[in-house]
C-alpha positions as CSV (number, residue, x, y, z in Angstrom):
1,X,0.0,0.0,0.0
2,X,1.2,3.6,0.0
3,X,0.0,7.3,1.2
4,X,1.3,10.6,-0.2
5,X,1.6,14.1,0.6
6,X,-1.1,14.7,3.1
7,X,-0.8,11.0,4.4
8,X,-5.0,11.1,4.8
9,X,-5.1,7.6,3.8
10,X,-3.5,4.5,2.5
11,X,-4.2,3.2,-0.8
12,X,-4.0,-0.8,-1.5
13,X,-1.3,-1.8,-4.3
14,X,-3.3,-5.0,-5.2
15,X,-1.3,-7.5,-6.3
16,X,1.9,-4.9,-4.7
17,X,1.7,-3.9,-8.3
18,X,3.3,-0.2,-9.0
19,X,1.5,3.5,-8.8
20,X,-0.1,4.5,-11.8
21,X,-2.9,6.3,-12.7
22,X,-2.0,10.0,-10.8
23,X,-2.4,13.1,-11.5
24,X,-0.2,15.0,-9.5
25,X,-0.2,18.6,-9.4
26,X,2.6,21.2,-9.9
27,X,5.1,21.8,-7.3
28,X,6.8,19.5,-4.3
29,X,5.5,15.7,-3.6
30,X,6.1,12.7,-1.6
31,X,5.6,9.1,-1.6
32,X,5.7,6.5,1.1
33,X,5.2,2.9,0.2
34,X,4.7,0.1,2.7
35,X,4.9,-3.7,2.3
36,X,4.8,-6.6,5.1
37,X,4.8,-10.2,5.1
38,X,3.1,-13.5,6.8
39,X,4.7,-13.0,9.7
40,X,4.0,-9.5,10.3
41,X,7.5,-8.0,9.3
42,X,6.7,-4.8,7.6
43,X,9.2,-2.3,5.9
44,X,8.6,1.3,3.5
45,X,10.0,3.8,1.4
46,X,9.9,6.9,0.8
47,X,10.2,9.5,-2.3
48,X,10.4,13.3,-2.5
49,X,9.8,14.8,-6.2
50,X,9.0,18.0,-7.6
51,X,6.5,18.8,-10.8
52,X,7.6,21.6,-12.7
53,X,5.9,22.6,-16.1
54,X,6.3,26.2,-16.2
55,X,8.9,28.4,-18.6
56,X,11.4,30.4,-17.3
57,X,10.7,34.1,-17.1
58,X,13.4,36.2,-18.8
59,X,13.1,39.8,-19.9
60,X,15.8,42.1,-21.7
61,X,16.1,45.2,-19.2
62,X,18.4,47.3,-21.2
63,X,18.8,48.7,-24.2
64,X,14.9,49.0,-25.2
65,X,14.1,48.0,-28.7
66,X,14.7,49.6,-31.6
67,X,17.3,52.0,-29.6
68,X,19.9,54.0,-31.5
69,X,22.9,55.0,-29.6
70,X,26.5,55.9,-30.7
71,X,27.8,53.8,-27.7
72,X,29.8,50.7,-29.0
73,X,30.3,49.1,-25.7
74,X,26.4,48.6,-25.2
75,X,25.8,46.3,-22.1
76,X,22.9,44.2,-22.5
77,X,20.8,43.5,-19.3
78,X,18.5,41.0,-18.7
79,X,16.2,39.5,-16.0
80,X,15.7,35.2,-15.9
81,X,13.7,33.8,-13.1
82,X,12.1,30.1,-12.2
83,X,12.2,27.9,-9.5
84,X,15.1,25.5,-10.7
85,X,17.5,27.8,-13.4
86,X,19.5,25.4,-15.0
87,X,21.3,27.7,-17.6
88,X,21.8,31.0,-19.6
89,X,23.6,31.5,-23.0
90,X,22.8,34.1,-26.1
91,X,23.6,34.6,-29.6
92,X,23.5,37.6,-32.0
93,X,23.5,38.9,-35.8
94,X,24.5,35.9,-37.5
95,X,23.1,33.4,-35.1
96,X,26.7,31.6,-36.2
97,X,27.5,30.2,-32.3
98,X,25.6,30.3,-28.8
99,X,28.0,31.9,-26.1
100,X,27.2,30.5,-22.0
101,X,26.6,33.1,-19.9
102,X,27.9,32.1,-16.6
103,X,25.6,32.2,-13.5
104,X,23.4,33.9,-15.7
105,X,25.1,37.1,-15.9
106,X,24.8,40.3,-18.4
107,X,25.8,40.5,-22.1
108,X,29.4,43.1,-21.4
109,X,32.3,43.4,-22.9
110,X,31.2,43.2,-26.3
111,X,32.2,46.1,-29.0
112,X,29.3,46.5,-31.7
113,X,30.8,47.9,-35.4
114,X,28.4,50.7,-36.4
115,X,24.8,49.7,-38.0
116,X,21.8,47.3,-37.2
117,X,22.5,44.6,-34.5
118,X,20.0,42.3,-32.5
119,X,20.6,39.7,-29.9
120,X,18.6,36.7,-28.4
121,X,19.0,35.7,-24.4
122,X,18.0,31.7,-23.7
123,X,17.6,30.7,-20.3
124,X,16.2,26.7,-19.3
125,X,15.2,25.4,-16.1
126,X,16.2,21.9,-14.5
127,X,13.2,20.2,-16.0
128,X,14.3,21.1,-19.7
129,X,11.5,24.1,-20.0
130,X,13.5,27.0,-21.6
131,X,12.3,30.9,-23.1
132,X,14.4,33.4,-24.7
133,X,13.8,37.4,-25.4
134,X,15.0,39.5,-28.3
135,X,16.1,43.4,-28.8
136,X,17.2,45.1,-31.9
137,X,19.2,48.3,-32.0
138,X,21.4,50.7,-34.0
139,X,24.7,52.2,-33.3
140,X,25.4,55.8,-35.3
141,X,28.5,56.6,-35.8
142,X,27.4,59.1,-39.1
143,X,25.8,61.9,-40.3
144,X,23.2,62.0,-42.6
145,X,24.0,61.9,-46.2
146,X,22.3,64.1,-48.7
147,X,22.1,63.8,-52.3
148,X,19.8,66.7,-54.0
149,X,18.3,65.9,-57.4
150,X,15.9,68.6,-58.8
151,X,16.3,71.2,-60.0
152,X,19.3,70.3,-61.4
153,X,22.6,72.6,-60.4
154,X,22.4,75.4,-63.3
155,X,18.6,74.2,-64.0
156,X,15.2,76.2,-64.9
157,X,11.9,76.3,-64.7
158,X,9.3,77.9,-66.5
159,X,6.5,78.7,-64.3
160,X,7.5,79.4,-60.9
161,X,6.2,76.1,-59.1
162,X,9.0,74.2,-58.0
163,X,9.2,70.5,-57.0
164,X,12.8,69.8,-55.0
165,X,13.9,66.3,-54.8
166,X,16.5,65.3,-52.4
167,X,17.3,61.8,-51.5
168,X,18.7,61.1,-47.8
169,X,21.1,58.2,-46.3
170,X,22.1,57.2,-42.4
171,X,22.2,54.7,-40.3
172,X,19.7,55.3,-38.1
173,X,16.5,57.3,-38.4
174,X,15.9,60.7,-39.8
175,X,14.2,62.9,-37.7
176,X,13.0,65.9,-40.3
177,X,14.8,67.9,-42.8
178,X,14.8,71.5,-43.7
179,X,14.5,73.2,-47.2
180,X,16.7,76.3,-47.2
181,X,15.8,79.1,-49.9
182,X,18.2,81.5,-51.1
183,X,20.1,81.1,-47.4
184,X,16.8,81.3,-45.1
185,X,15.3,78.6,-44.0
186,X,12.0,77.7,-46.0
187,X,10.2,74.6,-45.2
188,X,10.3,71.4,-42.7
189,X,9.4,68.1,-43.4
190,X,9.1,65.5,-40.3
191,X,8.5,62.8,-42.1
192,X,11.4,61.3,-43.9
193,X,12.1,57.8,-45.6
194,X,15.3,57.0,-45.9
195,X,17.1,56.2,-49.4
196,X,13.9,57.3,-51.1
197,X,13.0,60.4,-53.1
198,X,11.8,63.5,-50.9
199,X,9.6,66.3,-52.0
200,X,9.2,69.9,-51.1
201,X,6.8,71.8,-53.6
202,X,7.0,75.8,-53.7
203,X,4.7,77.7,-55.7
204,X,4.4,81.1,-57.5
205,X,8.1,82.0,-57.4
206,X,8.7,84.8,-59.0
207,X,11.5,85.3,-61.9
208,X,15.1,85.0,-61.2
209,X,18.2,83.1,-59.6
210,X,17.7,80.9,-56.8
211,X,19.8,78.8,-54.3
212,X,18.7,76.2,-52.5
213,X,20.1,73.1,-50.3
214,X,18.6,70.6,-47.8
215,X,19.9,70.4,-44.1
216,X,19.1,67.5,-42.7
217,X,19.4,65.7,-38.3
218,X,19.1,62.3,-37.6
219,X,17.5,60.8,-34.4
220,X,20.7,60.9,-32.5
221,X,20.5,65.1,-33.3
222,X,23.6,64.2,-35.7
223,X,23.2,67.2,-38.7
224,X,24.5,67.6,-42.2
225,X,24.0,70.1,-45.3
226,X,23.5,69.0,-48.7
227,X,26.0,71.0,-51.2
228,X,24.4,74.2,-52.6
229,X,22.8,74.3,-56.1
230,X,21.2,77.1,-58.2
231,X,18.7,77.5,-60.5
232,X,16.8,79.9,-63.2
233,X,12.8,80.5,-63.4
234,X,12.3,81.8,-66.5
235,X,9.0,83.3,-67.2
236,X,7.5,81.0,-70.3
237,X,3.9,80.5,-69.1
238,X,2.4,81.0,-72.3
239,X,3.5,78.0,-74.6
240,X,2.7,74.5,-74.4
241,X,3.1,70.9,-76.5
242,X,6.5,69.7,-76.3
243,X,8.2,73.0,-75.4
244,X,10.8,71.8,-73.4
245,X,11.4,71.5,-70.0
246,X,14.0,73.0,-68.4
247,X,13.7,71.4,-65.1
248,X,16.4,68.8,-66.0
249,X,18.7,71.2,-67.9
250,X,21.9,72.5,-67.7
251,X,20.8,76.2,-68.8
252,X,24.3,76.8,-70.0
253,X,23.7,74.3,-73.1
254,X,20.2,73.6,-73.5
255,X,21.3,71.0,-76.7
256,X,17.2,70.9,-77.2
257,X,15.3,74.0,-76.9
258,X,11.6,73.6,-78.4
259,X,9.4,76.6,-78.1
260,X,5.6,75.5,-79.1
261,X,2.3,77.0,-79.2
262,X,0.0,74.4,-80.6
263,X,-2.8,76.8,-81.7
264,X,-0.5,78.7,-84.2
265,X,3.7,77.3,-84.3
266,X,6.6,75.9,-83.1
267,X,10.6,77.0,-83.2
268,X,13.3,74.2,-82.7
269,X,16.4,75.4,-82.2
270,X,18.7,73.4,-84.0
271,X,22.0,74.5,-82.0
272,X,22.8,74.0,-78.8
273,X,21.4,77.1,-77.0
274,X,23.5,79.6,-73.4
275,X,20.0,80.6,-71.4
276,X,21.9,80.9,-68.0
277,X,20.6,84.4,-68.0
278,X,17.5,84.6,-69.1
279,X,14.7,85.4,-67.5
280,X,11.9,86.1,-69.7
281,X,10.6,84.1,-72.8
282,X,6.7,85.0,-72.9
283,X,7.8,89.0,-73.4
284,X,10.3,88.2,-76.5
285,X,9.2,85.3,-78.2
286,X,5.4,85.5,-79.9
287,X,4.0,82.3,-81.8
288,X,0.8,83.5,-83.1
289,X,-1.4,83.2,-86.1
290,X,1.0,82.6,-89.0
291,X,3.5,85.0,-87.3
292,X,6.5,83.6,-85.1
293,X,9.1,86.5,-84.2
294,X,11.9,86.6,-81.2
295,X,13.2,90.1,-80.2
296,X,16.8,88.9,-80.9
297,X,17.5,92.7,-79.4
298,X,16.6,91.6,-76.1
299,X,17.1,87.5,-76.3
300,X,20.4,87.6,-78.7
301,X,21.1,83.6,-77.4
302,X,18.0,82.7,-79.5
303,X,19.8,84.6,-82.5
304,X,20.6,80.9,-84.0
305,X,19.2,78.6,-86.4
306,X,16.2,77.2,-86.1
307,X,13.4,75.0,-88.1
308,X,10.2,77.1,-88.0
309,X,6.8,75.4,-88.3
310,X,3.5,77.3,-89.1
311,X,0.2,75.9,-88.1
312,X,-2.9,75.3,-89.9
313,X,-2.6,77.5,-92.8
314,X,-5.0,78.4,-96.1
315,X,-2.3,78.8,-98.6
316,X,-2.0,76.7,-101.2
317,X,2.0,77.8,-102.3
318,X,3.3,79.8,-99.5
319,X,6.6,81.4,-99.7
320,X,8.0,82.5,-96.3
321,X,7.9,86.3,-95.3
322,X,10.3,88.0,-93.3
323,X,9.3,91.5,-91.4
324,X,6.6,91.5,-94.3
325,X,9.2,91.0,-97.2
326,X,9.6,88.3,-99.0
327,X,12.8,86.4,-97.8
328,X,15.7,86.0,-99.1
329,X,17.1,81.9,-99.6
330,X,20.5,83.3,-97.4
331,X,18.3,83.7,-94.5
332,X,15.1,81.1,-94.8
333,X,15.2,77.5,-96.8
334,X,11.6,76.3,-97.5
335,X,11.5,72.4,-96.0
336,X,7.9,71.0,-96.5
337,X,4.1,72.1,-96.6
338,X,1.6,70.0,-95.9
339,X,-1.4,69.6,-94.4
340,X,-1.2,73.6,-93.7
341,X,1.4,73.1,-91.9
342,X,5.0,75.6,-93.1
343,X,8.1,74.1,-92.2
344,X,11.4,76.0,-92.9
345,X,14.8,76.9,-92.2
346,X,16.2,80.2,-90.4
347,X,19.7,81.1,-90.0
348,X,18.8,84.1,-87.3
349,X,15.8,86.0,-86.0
350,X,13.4,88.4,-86.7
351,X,9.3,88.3,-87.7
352,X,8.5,85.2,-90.0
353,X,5.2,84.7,-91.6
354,X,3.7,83.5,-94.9
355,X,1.5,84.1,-98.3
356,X,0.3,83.4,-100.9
357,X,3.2,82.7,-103.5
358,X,1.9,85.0,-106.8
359,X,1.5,83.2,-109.4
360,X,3.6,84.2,-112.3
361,X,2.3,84.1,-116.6
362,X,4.1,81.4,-118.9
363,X,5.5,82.3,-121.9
364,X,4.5,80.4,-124.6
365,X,6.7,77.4,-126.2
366,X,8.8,78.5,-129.4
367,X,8.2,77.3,-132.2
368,X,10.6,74.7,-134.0
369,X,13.4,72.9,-133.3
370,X,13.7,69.4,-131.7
371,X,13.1,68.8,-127.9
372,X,14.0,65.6,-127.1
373,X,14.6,65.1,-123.1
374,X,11.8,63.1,-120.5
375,X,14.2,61.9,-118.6
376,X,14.9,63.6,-115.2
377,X,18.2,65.4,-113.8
378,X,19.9,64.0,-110.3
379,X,21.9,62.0,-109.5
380,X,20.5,58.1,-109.3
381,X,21.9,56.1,-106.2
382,X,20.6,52.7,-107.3
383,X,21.9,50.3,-105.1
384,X,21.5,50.5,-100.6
385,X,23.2,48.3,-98.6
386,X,24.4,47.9,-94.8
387,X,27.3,50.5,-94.4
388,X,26.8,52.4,-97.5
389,X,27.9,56.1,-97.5
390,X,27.1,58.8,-99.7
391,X,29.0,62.3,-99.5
392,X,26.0,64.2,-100.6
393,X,26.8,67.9,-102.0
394,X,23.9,70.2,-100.6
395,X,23.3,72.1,-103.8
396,X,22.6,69.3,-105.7
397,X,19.1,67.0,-106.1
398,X,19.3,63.0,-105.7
399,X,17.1,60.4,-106.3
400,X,17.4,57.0,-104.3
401,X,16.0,54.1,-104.9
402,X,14.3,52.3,-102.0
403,X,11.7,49.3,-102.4
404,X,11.1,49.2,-106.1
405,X,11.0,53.1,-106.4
406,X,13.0,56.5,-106.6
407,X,12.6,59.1,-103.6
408,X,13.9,62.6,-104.1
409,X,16.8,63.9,-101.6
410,X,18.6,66.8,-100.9
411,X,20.2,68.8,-98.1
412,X,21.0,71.9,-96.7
413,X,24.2,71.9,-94.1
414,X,22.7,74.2,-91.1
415,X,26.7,74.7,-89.3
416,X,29.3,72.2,-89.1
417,X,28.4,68.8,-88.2
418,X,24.6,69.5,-88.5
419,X,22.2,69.4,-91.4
420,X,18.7,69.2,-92.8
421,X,17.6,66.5,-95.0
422,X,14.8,65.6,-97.1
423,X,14.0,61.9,-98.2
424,X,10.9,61.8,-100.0
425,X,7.9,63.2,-97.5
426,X,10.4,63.0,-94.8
427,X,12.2,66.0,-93.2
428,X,15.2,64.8,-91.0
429,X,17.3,66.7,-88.7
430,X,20.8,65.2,-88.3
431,X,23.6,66.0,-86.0
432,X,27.3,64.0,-86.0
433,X,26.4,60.7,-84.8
434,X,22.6,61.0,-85.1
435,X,20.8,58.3,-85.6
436,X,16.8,58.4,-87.3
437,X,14.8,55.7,-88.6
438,X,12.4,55.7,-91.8
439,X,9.4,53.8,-93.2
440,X,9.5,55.4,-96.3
441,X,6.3,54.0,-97.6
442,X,3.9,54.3,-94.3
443,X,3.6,50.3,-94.1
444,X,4.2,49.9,-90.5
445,X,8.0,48.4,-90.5
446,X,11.5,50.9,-90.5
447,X,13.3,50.4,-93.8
448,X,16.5,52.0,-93.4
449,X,18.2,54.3,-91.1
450,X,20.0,57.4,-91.8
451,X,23.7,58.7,-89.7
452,X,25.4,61.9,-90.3
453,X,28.8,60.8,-90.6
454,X,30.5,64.1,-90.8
455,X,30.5,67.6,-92.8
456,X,33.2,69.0,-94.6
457,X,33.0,72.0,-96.8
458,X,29.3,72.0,-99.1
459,X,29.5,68.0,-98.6
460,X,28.0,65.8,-96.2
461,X,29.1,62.0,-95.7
462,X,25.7,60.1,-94.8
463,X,25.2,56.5,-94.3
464,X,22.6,54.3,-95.0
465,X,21.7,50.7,-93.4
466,X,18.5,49.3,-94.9
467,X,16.6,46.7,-92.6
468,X,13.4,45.4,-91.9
469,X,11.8,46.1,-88.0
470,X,8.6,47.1,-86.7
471,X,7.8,51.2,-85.5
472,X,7.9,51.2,-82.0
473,X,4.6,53.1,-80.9
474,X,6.2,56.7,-81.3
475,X,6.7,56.6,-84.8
476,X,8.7,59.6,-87.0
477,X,6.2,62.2,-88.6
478,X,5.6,62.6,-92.3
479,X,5.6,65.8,-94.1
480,X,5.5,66.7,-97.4
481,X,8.5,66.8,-100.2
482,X,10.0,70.0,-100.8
483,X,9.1,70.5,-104.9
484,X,11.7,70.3,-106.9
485,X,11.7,73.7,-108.9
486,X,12.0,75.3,-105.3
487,X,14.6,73.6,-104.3
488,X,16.4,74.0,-107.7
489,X,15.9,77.9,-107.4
490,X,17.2,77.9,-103.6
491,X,20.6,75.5,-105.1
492,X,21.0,78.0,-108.1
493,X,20.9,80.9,-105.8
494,X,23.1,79.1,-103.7
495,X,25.3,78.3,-106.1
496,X,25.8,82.4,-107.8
497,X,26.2,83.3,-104.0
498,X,29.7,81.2,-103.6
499,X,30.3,81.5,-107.3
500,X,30.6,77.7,-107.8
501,X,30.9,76.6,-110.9
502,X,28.0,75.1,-112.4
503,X,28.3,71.5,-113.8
504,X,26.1,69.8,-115.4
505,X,23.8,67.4,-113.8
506,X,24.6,64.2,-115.8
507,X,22.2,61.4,-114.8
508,X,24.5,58.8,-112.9
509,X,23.5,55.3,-111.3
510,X,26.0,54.7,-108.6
511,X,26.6,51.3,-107.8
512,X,28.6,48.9,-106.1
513,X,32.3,47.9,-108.0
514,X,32.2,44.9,-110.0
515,X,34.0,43.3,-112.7
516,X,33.5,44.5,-115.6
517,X,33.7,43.0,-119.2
518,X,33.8,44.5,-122.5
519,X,29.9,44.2,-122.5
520,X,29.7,45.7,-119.4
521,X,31.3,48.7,-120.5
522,X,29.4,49.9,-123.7
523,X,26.3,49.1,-121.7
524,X,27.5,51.0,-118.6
525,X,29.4,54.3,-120.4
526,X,26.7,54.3,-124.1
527,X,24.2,56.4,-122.3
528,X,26.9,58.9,-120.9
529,X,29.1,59.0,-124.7
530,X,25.7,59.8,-126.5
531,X,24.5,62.1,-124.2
532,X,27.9,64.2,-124.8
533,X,27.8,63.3,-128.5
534,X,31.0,61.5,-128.8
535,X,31.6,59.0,-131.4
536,X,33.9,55.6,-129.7
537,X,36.3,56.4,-132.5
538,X,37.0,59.4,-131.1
539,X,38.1,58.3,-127.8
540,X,41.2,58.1,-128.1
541,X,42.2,61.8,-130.0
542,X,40.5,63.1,-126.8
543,X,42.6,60.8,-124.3
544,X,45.9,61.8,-126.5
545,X,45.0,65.6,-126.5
546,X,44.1,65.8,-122.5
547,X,47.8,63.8,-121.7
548,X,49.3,66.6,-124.3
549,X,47.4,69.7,-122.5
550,X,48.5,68.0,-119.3
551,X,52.3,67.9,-120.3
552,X,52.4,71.5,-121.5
553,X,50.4,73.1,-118.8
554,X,51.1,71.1,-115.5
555,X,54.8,72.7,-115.1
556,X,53.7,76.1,-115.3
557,X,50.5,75.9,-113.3
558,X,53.4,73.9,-110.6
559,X,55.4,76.7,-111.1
560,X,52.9,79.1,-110.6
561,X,51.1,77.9,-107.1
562,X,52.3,79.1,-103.5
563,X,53.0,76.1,-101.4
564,X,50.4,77.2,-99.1
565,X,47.5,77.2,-102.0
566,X,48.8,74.0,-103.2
567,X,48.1,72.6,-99.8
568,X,44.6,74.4,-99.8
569,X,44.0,72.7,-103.3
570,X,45.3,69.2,-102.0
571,X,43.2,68.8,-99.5
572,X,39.7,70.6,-101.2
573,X,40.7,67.7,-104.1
574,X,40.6,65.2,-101.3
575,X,37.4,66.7,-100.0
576,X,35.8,66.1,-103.2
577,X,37.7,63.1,-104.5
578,X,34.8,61.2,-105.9
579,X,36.6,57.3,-105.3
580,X,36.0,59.0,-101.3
581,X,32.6,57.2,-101.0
């Protein structure tokens, strides 16, 4: 039999079999068991125990969570309690190893590296119930870091509302950050993410320079100043489309400046343009109803070249106007019209507008004589291929020949490195290095693309790479052809201007070399002989006469040429060599 705890009764063991069956509650026990025998001889036992089911307490009493301190000999202090402690120990950050912590004691002697830590405390008791507590912290040993980002340093704006973006960095937590204004303090912000784009928005400033910079103090009260950048408002309120904006600008070389009104016009400058001091667009620039003028008086960094577009017009043959004159082809160069819409050329400013081209009597035919003729004047470029390059003289009219017809091109070379060009209905503005696409018939797929290689003189090199590839969604506009007779007056007029001599425009196809046999040849050179009248037998008087004129004559024109023009000559001969492709 046995009894236990109280001792209120015995209980039977039948069979002295063993206790089973208890439920014995939390905390100390004891059990005394009894046996006796036939004689009467009786003996017992007794056992103390303890039930113990509950975790130990442990709490983390120092640093709180989420604490930032610059202190990188932090103490960590904790509380454990339970009836029966076995055993403390902790780990931290990389959770790579446990470390014992004897008798239970504190976390010390540990130096923390600046940035985020965290640690976890075990304790267990002697009945294998164990707990553990966690705290997170931050040691600062920086500043905040910022890093401004709009305006840009040497930026603009055009109406006076101002977004600044700033981006700011630290270890710990930002407490608020300041705008400052032209050196006074402006606006606060409190509530700051880190590493992610901030905004302050100002509105209605008024036209001028401005400074600004961001100060801003972390949780720890650390401070720090961004650097200081400046910026422009310009007053340009009353244009619209895809004028640009100057917000992300260097004003010192605005390489894209597009002033549009889409009621009435739009002026592309097509050099790279100094507005560092302006101030004022909307009193100096007017784009109205077929009028566009810029007081170059007042704004003499637009005084540059520019493509001019008119909007919705009711002529049928404008000619372009300049301060109500008709002007001259020096100044303006006629690129497309179409759709009522003007496009053309301007090497400085004034007033522009347009009218009504008069229209002029014809003379009638004279009589007799033969006509012959119907075929066209150019020059034929037959054959495009990857890598091909043209050097394309800009007073004379091309035709090339792209899927299974001829478009007409030409050119007019705006400054160095930089020119206008016409394919077909296209209008392209190229600088060194540009790149533009075309889909020359409207079908939905780019069929070549077109590089401005370089400039030298009246002669551009272009290249041409024809390929097949879908338009992406923002496709190249199409404008009208520039006619031919207008473009031949503006090359003629060109052409008495720099007193260039003025060849004949012999129909040539220019293809790629190949060998050529005796077949080859009459087929190749018969159009050209006829066309000059020259008989074949005649060939070689004129080959023996030019190598006679050229042994007389080269000696004395030798003789007769500085050094220094010789050198000129050399390298205009290269310029034009025709074998340069």
């Amino acid at each position: 039999w046995y009894s236990n705890d109280t001792y209120s009764k015995n209980t039977t063991l039948a069979n002295c079999a063993n206790i089973t069956g208890l439920s014995m509650a939390e905390g100390m026990h004891n059990v005394t068991v009894w046996a006796n025998d036939s004689a009467g001889n009786t003996n017992s036992t007794i056992l103390f125990f303890t039930i113990d089911t509950t975790y130990p307490a442990i709490t983390i009493v120092n640093p709180a969570n989420d604490t930032v301190t610059s202190n990188t000999l932090l103490y960590i202090n904790y509380s454990a309690s339970d009836t029966n402690i076995a055993s403390c120990w902790y780990s931290n950050d990389t959770y790579s190893k446990n470390t014992t912590l004897a008798n239970c004691a504190n976390i010390t002697g540990l130096s923390w590296g600046e940035g985020f830590h965290n640690v976890t405390v075990y304790v267990n008791d002697s009945a294998g119930n164990s707990n553990y507590t966690k705290v997170w912290f931050t040691i600062d040993l920086s500043d905040p870091i910022i890093r401004l980002k709009l305006p840009v340093n040497g930026g603009g704006d055009h109406d006076g509302n101002v977004t600044f973006t700033y981006n700011v960095s630290d270890t710990g937590p930002i407490s608020n950050c300041t705008l400052i204004l032209n050196s006074a303090l402006n606006q606060t912000n409190t509530t700051i993410t880190k590493d992610a784009s901030q905004y302050i928005i100002l509105s209605n400033l008024k036209a001028g320079r401005y400074n600004w910079s961001v100060n801003c103090t972390d949780q720890l009260g650390r401070s720090n100043i961004s650097n200081i950048w400046n910026f422009r408002i310009i007053n340009a309120t009353k244009f619209d489309g895809v004028t640009t904006d100057l917000n992300s600008y260097n004003l010192s070389n605005v390489t894209t400046l597009i002033i549009e009104q889409l009621s009435h016009g739009k002026i592309n400058f097509t050099v790279p343009v100094d507005m560092s001091n302006v101030t004022e667009i909307d009193t100096y620039v007017n784009i109205s109803a077929n009028l566009i003028e810029v007081n170059s008086t007042a704004l003499s960094q637009l005084n540059v070249t520019a493509v001019l577009t008119l909007y919705n017009l009711s002529f049928t043959n404008p000619r372009i106007m300049r301060d109500n004159a008709v002007c001259s082809t020096g100044t303006c160069s006629k690129l497309a019209y179409s759709g009522g819409n003007l496009t053309f050329n301007v090497s400085h400013f004034s007033s522009y507008s347009a009218e009504e081209t008069p229209t002029a009597s014809t003379p009638a035919a004279a009589s007799g004589g033969g006509g012959g003729g119907g075929s066209s004047s150019g020059i034929y470029i037959t054959t495009l291929a990857n890598n091909l390059f043209i050097n394309f003289r800009q007073d004379r009219e091309y035709k090339i020949y792209i899927k299974n017809r001829y478009y007409d091109t030409r050119l007019l070379i705006q400054t160095q490195d930089h020119i206008v060009m016409q394919i077909g209905s296209y209008v392209l503005t190229l600088k060194k290095g540009d790149r533009q696409y075309l889909d020359v018939d409207n079908d939905g797929t780019y069929d070549l693309d077109v590089i401005l290689l370089e400039t030298s003189g009246n002669i551009a090199k272009v290249e041409f790479n024809p390929f097949k590839k879908k338009l992406e969604p923002e496709k190249l506009g199409k404008q009208d052809a520039v006619k031919n007779d207008e473009l031949k007056k503006q090359q003629d007029a060109k052409r008495q201007a720099n007193k260039q001599v003025n060849v004949s425009e012999t129909v040539l196809k220019i293809e790629y070399p190949k060998e050529m046999t005796k077949t080859d040849f009459t087929v190749f050179y018969k159009p050209i002989i006829s066309k000059l009248n020259i008989k074949l037998w005649q060939i070689p008087l004129f080959i023996l006469l030019a190598a006679l004129m050229f042994y007389i004559e080269h000696p004395r024109k030798k003789q007769a040429v500085k050094p220094k023009k010789k050198e000129e000559n050399k390298n205009n001969s290269n310029n034009l060599n025709p074998n340069n492709k």
